[in-house]
TIZA-840118 format. One line per 8 residues: number of its first residue (from 0); their letters; for each residue z, y, x of N, C-alpha, C. Coordinates in Angstrom, 1 decimal. Example, Ala and Ser with C-alpha at 12.3 -4.5 7.8 and 13.67 -1.06 7.14 Angstrom:
REM residues 2
0) as) 7.8/-5.7/13.2/7.8/-4.5/12.3/7.8/-3.3/13.2  7.1/-2.2/12.8/7.1/-1.1/13.7/7.9/0.0/12.9
//
This chain:
REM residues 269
0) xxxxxxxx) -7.9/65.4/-36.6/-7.1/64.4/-36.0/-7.4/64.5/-34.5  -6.1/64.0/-33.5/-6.7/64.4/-32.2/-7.4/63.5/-31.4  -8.0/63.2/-30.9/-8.9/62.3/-30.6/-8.4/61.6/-29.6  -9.3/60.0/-29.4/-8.3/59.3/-28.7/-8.9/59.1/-27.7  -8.1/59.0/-26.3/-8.3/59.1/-25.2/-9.5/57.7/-25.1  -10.4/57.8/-23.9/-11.3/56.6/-23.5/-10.6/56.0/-22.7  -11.3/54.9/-22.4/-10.2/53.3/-21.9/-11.1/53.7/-20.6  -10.1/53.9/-19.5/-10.9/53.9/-18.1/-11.8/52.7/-18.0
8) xxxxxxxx) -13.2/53.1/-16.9/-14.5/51.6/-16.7/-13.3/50.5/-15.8  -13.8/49.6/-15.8/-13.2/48.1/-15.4/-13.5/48.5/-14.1  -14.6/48.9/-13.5/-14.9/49.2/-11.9/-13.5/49.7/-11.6  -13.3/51.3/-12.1/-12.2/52.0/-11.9/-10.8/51.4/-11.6  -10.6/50.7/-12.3/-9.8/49.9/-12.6/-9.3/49.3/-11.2  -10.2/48.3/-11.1/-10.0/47.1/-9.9/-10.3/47.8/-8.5  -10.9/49.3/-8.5/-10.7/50.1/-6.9/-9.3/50.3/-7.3  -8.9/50.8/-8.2/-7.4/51.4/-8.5/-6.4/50.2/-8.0
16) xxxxxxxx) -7.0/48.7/-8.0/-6.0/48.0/-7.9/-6.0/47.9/-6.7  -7.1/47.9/-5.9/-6.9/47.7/-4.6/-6.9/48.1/-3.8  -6.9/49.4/-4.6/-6.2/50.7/-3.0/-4.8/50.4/-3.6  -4.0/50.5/-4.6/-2.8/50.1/-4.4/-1.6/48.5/-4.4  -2.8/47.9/-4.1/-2.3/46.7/-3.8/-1.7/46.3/-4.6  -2.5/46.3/-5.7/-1.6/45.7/-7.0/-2.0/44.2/-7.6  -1.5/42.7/-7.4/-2.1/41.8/-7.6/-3.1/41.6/-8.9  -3.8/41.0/-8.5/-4.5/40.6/-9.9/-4.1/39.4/-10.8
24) xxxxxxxx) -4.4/38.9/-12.2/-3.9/38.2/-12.9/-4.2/36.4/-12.0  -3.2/36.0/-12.1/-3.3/34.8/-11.8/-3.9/33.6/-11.8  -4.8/32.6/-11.4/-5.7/31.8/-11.4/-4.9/30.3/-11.9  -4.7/29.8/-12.9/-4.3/28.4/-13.1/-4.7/27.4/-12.2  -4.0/26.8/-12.0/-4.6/25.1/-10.7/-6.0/24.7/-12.0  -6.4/24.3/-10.9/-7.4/22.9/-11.5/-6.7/22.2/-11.9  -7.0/21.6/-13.0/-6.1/20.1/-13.5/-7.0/19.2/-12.7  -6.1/17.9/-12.6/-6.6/16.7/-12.0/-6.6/16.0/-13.0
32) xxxxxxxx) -8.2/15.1/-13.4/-7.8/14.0/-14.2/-7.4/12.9/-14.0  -6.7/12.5/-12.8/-6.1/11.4/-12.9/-4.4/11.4/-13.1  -4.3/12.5/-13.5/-2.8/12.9/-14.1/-2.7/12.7/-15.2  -1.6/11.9/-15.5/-1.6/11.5/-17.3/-1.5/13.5/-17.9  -2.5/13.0/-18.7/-2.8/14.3/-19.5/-3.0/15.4/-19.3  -3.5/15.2/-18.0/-4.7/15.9/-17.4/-4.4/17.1/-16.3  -2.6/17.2/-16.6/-2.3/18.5/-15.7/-2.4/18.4/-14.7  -2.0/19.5/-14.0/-2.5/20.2/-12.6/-1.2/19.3/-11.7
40) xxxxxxxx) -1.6/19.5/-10.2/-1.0/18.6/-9.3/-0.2/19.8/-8.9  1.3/19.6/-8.7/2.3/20.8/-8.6/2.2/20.3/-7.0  3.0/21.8/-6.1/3.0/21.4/-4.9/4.6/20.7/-4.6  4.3/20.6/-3.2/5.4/18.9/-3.4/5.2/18.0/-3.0  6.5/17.0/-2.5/5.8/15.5/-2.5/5.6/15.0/-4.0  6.8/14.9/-4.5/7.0/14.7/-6.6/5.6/15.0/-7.0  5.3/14.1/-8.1/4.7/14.7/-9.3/5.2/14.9/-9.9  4.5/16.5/-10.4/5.3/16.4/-11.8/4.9/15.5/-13.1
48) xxxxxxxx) 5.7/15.7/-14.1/5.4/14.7/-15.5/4.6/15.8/-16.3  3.9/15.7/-16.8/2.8/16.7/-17.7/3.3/17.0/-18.7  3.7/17.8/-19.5/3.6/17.9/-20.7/3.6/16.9/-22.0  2.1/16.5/-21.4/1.4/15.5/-22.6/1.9/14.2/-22.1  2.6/14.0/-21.3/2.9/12.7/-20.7/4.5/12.6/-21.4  4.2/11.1/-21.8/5.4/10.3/-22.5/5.9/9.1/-22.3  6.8/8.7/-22.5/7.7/7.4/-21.9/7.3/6.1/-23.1  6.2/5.5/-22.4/5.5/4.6/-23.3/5.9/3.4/-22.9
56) xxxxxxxx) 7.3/3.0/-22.2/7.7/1.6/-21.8/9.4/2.1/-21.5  10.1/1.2/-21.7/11.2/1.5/-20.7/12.1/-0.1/-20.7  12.3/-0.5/-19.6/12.3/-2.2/-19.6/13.6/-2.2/-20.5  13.8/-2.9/-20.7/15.0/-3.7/-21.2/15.0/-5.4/-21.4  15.7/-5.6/-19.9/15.1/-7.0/-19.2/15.6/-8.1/-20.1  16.8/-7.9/-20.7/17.8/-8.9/-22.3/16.2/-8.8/-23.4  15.5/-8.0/-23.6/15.1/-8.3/-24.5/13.6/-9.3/-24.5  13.9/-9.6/-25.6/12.8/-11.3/-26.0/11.1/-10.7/-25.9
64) xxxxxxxx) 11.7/-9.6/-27.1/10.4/-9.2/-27.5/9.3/-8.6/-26.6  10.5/-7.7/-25.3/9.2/-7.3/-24.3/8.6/-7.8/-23.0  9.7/-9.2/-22.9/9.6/-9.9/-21.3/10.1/-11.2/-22.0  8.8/-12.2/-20.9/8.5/-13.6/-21.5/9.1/-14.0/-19.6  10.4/-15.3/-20.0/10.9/-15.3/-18.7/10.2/-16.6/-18.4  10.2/-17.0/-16.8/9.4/-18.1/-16.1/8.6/-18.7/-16.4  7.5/-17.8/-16.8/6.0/-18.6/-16.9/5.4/-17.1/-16.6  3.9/-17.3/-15.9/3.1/-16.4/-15.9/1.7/-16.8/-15.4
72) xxxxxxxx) 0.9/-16.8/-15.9/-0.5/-16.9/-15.7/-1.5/-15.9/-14.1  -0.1/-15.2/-13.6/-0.5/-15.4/-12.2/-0.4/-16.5/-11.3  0.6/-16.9/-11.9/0.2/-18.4/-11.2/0.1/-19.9/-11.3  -0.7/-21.1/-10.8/-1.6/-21.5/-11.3/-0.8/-22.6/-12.7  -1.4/-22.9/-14.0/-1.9/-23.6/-14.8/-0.1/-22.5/-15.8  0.0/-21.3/-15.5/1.1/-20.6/-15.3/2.7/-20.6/-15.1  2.7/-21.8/-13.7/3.6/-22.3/-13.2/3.9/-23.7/-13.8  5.2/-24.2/-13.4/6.3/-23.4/-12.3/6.2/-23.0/-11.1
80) xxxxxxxx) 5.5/-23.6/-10.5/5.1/-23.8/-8.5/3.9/-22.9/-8.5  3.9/-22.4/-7.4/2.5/-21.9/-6.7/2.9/-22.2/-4.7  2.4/-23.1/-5.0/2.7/-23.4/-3.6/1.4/-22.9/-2.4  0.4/-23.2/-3.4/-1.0/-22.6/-2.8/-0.6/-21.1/-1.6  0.0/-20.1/-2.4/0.4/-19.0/-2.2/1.7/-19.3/-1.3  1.7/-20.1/-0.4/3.1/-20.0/0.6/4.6/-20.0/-0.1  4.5/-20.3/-1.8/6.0/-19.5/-2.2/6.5/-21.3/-2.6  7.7/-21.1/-2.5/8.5/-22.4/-2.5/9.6/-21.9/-4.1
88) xxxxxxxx) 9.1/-21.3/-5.2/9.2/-20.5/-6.3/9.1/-22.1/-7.4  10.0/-22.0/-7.8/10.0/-22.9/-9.6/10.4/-21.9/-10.6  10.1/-21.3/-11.1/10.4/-20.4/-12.2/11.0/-21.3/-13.1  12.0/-20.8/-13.8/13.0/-20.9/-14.2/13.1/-19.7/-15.7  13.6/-20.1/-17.2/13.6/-19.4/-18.0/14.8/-19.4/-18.2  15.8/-19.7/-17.6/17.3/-19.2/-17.8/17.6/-18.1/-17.6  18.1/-17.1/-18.7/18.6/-16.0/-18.8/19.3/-15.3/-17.0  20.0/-16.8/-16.9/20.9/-15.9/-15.7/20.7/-15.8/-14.2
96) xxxxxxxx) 18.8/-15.5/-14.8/18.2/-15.6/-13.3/17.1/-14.4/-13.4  17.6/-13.2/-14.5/16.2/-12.5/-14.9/17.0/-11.4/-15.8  17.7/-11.8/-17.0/17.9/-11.1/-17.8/19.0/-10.1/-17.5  19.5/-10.2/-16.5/20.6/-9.0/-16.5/19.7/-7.6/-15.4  18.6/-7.8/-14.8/18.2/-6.9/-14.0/17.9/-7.3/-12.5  18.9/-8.5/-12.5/19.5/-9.0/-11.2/18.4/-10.5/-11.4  17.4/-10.8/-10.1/16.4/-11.4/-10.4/17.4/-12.5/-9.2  17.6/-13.5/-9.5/18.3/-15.1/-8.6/17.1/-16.0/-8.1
104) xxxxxxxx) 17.7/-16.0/-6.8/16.6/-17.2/-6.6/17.9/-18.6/-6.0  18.0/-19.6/-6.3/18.7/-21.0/-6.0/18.4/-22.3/-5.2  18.4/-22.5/-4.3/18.3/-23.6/-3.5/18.1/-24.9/-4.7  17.6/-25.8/-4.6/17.0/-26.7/-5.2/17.0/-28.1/-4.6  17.5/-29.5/-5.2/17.6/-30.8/-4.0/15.8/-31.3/-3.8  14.9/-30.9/-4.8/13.8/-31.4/-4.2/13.1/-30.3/-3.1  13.6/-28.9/-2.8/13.3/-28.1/-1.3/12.6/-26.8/-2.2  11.9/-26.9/-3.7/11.9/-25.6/-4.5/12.9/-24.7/-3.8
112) xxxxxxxx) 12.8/-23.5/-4.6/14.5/-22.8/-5.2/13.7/-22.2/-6.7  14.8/-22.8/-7.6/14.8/-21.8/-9.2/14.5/-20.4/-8.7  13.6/-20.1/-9.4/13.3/-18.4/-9.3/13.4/-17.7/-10.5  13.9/-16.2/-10.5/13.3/-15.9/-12.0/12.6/-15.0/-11.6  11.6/-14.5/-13.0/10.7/-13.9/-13.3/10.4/-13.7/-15.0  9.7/-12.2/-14.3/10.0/-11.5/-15.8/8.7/-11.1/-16.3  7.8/-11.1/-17.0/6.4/-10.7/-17.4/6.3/-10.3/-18.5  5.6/-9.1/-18.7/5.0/-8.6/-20.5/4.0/-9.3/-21.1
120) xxxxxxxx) 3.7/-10.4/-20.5/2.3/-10.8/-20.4/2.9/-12.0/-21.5  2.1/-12.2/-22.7/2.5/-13.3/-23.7/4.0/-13.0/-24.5  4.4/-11.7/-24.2/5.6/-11.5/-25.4/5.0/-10.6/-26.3  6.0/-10.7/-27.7/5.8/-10.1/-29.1/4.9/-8.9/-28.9  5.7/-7.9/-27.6/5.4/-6.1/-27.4/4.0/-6.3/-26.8  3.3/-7.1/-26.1/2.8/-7.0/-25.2/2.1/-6.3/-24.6  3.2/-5.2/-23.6/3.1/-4.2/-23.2/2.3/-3.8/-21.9  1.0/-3.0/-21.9/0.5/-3.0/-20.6/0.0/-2.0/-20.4
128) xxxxxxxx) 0.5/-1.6/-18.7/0.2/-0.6/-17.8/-1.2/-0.1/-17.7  -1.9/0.9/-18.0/-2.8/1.3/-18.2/-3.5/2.5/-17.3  -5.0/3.0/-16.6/-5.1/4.0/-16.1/-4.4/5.2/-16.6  -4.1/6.3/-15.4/-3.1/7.0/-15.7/-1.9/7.1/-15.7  -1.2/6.2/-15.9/0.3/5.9/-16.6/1.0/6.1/-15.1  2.7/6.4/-14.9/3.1/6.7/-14.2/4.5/5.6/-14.3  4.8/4.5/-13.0/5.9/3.8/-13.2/6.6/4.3/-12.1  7.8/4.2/-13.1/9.0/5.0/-11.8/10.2/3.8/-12.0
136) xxxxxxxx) 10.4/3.1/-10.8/12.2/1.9/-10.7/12.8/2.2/-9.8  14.1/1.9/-9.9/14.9/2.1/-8.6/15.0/0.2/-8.4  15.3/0.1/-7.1/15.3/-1.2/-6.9/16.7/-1.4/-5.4  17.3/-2.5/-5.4/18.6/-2.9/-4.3/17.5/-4.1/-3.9  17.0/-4.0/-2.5/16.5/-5.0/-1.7/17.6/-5.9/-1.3  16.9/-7.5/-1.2/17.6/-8.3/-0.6/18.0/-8.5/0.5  19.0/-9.4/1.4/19.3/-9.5/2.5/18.5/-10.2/3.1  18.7/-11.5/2.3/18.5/-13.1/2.9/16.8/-12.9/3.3
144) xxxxxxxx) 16.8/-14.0/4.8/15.7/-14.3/5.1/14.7/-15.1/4.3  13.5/-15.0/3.8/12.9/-15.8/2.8/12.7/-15.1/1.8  13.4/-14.1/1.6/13.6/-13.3/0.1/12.3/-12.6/0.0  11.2/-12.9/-1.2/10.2/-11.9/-1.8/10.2/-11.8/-2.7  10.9/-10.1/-2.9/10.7/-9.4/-4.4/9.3/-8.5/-4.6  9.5/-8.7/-5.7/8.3/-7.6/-6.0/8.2/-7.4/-7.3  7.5/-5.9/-7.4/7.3/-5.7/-9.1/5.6/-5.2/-9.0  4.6/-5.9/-9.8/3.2/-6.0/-9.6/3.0/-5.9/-11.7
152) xxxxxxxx) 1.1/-6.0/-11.4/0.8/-6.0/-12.6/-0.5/-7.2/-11.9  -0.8/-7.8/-13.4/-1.5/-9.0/-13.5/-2.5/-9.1/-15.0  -3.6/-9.5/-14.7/-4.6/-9.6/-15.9/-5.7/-10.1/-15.9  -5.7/-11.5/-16.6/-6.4/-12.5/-16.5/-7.8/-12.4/-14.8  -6.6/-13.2/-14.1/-6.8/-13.4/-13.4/-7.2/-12.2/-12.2  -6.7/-11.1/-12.4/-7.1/-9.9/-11.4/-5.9/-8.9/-11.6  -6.8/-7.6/-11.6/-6.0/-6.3/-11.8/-4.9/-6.1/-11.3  -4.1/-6.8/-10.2/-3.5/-6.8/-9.2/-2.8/-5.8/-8.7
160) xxxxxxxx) -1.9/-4.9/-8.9/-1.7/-4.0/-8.1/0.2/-4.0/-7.9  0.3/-3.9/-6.7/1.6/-4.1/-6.0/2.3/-2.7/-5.7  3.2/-2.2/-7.1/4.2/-1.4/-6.9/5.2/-1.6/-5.2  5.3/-2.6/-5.2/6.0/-2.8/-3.8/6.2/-4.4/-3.6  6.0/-4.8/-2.2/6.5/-6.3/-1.5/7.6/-5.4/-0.6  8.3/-7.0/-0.3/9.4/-6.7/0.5/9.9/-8.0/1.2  10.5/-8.3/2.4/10.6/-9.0/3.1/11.3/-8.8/4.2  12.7/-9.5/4.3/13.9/-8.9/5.0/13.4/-9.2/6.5
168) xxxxxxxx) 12.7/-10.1/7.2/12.3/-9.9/8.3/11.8/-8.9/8.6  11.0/-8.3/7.9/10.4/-6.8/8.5/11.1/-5.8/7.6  12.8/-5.3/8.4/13.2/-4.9/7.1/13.6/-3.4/6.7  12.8/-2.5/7.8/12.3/-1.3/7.8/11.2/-1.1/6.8  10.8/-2.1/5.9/9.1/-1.4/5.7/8.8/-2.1/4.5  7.9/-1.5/3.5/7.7/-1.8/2.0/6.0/-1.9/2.4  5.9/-3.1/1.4/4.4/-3.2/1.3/3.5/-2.6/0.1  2.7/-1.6/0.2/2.2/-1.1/-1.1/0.8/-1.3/-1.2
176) xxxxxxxx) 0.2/-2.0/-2.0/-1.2/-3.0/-2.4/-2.3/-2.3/-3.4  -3.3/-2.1/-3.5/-4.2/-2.0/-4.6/-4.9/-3.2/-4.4  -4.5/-3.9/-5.3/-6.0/-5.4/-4.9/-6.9/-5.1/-5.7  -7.0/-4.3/-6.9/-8.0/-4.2/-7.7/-9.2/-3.6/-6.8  -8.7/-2.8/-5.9/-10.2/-2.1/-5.1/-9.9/-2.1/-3.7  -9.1/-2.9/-3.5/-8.9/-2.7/-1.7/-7.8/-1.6/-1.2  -7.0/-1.4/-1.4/-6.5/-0.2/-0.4/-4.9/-1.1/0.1  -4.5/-0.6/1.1/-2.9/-1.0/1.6/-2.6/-0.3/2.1
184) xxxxxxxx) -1.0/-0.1/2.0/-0.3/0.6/3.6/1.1/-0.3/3.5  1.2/-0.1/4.7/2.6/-0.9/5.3/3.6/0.5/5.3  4.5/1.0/4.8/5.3/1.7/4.8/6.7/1.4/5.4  6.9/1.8/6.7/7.7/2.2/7.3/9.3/3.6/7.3  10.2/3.4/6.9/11.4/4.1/6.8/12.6/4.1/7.1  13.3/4.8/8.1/14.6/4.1/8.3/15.5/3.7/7.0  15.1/4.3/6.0/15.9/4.6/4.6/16.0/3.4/4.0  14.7/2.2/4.5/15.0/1.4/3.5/15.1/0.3/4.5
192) xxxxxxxx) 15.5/-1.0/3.8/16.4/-1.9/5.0/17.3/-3.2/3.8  17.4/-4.0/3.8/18.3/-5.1/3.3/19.7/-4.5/3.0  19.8/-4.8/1.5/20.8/-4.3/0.3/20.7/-3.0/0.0  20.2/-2.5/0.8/19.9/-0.5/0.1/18.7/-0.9/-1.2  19.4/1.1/-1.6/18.6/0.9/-2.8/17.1/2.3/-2.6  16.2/2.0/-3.5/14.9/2.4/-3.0/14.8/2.8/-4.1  14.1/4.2/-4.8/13.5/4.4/-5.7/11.9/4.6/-5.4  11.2/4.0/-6.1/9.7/3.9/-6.4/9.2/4.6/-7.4
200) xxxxxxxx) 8.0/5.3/-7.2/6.9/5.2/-8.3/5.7/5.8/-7.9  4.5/5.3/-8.3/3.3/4.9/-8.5/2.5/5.4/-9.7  1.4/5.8/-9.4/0.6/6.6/-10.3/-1.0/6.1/-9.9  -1.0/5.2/-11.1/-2.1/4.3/-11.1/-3.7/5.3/-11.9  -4.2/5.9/-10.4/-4.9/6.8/-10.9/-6.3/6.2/-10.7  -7.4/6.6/-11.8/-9.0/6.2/-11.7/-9.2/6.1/-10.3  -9.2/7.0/-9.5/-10.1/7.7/-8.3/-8.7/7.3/-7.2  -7.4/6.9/-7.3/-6.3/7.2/-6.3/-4.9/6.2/-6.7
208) xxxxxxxx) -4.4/5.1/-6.6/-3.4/5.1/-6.5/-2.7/5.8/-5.8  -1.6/6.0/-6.3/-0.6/7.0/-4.8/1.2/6.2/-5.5  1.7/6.4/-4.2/3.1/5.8/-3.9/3.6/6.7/-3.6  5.1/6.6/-4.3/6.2/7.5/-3.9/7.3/7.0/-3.2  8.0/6.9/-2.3/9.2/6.5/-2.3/10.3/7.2/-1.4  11.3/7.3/-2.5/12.9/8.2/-2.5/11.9/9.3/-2.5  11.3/9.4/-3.4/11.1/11.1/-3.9/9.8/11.7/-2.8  9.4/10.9/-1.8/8.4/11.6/-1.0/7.1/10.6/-1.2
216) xxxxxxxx) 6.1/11.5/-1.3/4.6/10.6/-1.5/4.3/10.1/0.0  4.2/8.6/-0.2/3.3/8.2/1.5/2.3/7.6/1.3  1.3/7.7/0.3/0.2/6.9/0.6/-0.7/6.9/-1.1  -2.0/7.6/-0.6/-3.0/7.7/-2.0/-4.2/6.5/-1.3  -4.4/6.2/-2.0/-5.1/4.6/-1.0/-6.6/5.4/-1.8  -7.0/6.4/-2.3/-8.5/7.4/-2.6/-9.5/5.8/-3.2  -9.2/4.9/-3.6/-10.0/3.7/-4.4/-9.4/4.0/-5.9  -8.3/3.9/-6.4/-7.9/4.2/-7.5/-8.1/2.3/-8.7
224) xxxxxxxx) -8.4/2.9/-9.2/-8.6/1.4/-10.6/-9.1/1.3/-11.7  -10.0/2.1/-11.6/-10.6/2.6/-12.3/-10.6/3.1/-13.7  -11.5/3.5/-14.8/-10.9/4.3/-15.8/-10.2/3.5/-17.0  -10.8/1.9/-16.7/-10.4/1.2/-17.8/-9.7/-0.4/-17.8  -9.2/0.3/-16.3/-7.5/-0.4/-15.8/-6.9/-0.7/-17.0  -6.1/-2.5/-17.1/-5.2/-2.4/-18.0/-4.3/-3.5/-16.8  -3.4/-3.7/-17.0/-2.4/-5.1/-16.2/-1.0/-5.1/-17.4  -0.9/-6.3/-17.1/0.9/-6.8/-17.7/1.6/-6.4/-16.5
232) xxxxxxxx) 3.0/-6.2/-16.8/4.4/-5.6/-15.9/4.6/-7.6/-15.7  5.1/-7.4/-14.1/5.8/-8.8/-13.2/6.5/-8.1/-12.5  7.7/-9.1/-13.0/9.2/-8.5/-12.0/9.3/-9.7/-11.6  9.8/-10.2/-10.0/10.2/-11.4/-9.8/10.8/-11.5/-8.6  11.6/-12.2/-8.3/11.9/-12.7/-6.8/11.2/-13.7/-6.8  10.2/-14.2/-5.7/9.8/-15.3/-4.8/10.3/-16.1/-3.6  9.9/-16.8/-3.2/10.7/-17.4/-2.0/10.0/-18.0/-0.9  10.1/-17.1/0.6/8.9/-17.7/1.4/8.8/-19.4/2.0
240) xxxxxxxx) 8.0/-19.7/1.8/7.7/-21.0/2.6/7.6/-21.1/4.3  7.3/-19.8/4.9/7.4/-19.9/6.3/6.1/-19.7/6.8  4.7/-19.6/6.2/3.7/-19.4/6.9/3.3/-18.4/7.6  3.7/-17.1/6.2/4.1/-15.7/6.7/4.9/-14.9/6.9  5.9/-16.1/6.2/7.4/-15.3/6.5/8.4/-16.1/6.8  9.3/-15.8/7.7/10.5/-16.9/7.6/10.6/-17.2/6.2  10.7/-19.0/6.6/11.6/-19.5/5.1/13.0/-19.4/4.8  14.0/-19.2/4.0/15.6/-19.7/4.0/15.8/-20.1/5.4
248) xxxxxxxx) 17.1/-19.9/5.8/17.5/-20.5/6.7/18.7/-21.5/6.0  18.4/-22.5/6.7/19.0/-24.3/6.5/20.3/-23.8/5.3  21.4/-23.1/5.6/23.0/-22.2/4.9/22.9/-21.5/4.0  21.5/-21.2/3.4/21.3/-20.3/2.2/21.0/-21.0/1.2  22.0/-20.9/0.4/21.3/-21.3/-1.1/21.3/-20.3/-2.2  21.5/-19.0/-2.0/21.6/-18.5/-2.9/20.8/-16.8/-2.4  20.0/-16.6/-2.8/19.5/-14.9/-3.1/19.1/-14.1/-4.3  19.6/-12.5/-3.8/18.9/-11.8/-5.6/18.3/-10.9/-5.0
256) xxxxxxxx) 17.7/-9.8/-6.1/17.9/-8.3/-5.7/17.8/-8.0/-7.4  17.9/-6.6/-6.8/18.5/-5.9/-8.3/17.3/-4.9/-8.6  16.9/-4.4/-10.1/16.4/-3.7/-11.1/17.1/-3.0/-11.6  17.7/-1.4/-11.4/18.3/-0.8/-12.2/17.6/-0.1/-13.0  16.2/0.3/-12.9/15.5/1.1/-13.9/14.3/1.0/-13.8  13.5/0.7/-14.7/11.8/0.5/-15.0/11.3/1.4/-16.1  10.3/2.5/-15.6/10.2/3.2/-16.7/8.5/3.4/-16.7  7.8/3.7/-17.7/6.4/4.0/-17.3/6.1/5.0/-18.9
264) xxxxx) 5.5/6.3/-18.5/5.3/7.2/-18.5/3.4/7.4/-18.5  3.1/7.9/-19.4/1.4/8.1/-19.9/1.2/9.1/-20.8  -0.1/9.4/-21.1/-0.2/10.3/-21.7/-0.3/9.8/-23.2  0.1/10.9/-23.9/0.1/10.3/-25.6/-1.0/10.3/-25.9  -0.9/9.3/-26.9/-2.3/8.0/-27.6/-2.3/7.9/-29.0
//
């Protein structure tokens, strides 16, 4: 039988590769663990979505089972008023202040205004945002002076964290919060501004919250929320009192903004 040739040494090999400039096998990223399911950080502003990462929420503001309207135990004895907090807010469980996506706020004869508000917190699903998990919304800011929307998470009494504030007096710029550990930034954009629409998302990481908005990352606040983060989803319009923000002006009775998509994204469980 003819005999078989020997497998050139490995030394051989890798001088051979590098007198002729021949790459070598490729090195995988580090994964990051604060990526749902563990993958590697693609280059980019975007994250990418992992693999192991799946769509573990997706709002649907009509329904009963996953959003409990005007009541929430962020605020105090869990509403209707929180006046403590500068907001001139009565929550309100009428459908047609919450359930279409489109959050209303209403002028009121005792100086309130009806607000709605949407929470996971105390319905059937009771669905919550957890470390890791990735929320992506598109959102139409409001005009009116007074107007505070926001979409946040809340849990017995903390866990705090502020996908976005907004406030037409300052109406270049979105407010992005970690209260759980301290971090903020004031985000600045010509892009965003009263009645445009904004897409968001947030990546509620151990070691890093980070914010996206319209597709570009501006801000990893390096505190994170640690590994055993949980919060309820709050969608709401508020309404300022004037301490920190203009109140209504005297001719306004009526403000919204809109919710076209809420999605949250984690690793499978």
């Amino acid at each position: 039988m003819p005999k078989t040739p020997m497998d050139p040494p490995a030394d051989l090999i890798e001088r051979l590769r590098r007198l002729l400039r021949v790459p070598g096998p490729r090195r995988r990223p580090r994964p990051d663990p604060d990526r749902p399911g563990g993958g590697p950080q693609p280059p980019g502003d975007g994250p990418a979505r992992p693999g192991a990462a799946v769509p573990r929420f997706t709002a649907d503001f009509a329904s009963t089972t996953q959003w409990v309207a005007g009541r929430s135990w962020a605020y105090p004895n869990g509403g209707p008023t929180n006046h403590g907090d500068n907001k001139l807010d009565h929550l309100v469980a009428d459908p047609a202040y919450s359930r279409s996506g489109t959050f209303l706020a209403t002028r009121r004869t005792d100086g309130d205004w009806s607000a709605g508000l949407l929470t996971t917190e105390g319905s059937a699903e009771g669905f919550m945002v957890r470390t890791g998990d990735v929320l992506e919304a598109q959102v139409r800011l409001p005009s009116e002076l007074g107007a505070w929307p926001a979409i946040w998470t809340w849990y017995e009494g903390g866990s705090e964290v502020d996908v976005f504030e907004y406030h037409p007096d300052n109406p270049d710029l979105l407010e992005l919060t970690n209260h759980v550990r301290g971090g903020q930034a004031y985000h600045r954009d010509p892009a965003i501004g009263p009645g445009q629409w904004v897409d968001l998302r947030v990546e509620f990481g151990s070691r890093s919250v980070t914010w996206w908005v319209n597709g570009r990352r501006v801000f990893s606040d390096g505190r994170g929320v640690g590994r055993r983060w949980r919060a309820y989803l709050i969608v709401n319009l508020s309404v300022c009192a004037g301490r920190y923000h203009p109140a209504p002006e005297p001719g306004v009775t009526e403000m919204s903004y809109e919710v076209a998509h809420l999605q949250v994204f984690g690793p499978a469980r």
